[in-house]
C-alpha positions in Angstrom: 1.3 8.5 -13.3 -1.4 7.0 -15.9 -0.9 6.3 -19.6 -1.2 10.0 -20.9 -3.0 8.8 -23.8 -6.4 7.9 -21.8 -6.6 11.4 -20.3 -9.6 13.6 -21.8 -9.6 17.4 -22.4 -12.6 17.8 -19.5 -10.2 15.8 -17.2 -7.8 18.8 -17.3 -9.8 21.3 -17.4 -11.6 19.7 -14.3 -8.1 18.9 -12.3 -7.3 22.7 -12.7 -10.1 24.0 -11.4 -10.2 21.9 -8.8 -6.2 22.5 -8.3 -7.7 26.2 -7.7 -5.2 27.2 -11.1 -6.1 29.4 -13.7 -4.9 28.6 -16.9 -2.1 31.4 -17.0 -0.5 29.7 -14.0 -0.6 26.3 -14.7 0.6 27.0 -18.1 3.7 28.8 -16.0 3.7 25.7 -13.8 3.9 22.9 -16.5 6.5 25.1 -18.8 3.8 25.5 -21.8 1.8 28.1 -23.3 -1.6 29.2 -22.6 -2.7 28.7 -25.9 -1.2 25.2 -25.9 -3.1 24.5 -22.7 -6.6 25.8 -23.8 -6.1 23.9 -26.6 -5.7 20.6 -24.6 -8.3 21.2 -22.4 -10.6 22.0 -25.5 -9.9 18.5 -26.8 -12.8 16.3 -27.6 -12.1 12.9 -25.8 -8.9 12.1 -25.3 -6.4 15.2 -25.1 -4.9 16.3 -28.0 -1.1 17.8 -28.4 2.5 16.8 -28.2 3.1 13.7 -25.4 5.7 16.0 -23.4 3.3 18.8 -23.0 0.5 16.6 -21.6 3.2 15.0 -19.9 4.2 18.1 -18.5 0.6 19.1 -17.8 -0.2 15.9 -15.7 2.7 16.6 -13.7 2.1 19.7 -13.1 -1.3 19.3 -12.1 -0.3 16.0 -9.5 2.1 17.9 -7.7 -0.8 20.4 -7.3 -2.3 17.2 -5.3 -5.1 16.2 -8.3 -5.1 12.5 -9.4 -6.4 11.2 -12.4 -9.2 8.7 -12.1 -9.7 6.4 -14.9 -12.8 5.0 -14.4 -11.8 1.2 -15.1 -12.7 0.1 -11.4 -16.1 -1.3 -10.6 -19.1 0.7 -9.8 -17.3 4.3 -11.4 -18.9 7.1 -13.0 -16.1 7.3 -16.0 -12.8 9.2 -15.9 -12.6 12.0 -13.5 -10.2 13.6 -11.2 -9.9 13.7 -7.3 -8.3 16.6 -5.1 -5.8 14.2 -2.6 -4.4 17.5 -1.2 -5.0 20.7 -0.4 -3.4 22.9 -3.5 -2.8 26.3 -1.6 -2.3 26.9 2.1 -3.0 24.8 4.9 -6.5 22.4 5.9 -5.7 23.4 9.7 -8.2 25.6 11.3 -8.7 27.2 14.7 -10.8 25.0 16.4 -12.6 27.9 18.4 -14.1 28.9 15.0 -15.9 25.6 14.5 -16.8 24.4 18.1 -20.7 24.7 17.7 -21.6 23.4 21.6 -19.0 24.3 24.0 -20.3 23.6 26.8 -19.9 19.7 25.1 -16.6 20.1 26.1 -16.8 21.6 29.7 -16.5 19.0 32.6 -19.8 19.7 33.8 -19.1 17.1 36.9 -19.0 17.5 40.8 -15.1 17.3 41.5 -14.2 13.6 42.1 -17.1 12.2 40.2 -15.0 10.0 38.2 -15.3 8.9 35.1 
């Protein structure tokens, strides 16, 4: 997990919504209040509140599959947030619903042709 203390109100707010959360539920999730949370994600800059409730936030929010991006690497846009899994459900589809051109994938060759 990154240094708490670099981790801006927007950067939460982001990772939630991106998480899919509202702020009732991650709140729930990370053992705060809601106030306490809007609060935080209000915060100009770096977020502002007691170390274990961002703490508890961040955690929160990573096991919801977001990671905190610092924006220290070379050619980054700033601090941000990435989704690294989904947060609700499954990414598996059915594969009939997004097969455009079936007949790609018919053997459209005389028997024994090979190939």
């Amino acid at each position: 997990m990154r240094e708490i203390h670099h981790i801006t109100g927007k950067q939460l707010a982001a990772a939630r919504v991106l998480a899919g959360l509202g702020q009732n539920e991650l709140a729930k999730d990370a053992n705060v209040s809601a106030p306490t949370l809007r609060r935080m994600e209000a915060s100009e800059g770096q977020v502002k509140g007691m170390a274990n409730n961002v703490v508890a936030v961040v955690r929160a929010l990573e096991a919801a599959g977001i990671a905190f991006l610092d924006g220290d690497y070379s050619g980054s846009g700033g601090p941000g947030v990435r989704l690294l899994a989904p947060s609700r459900g499954s990414i598996d589809v059915d594969e009939k619903q997004v097969i455009q051109y079936r007949e790609v994938f018919e053997n459209d060759a005389p028997p024994g042709a090979g190939g």
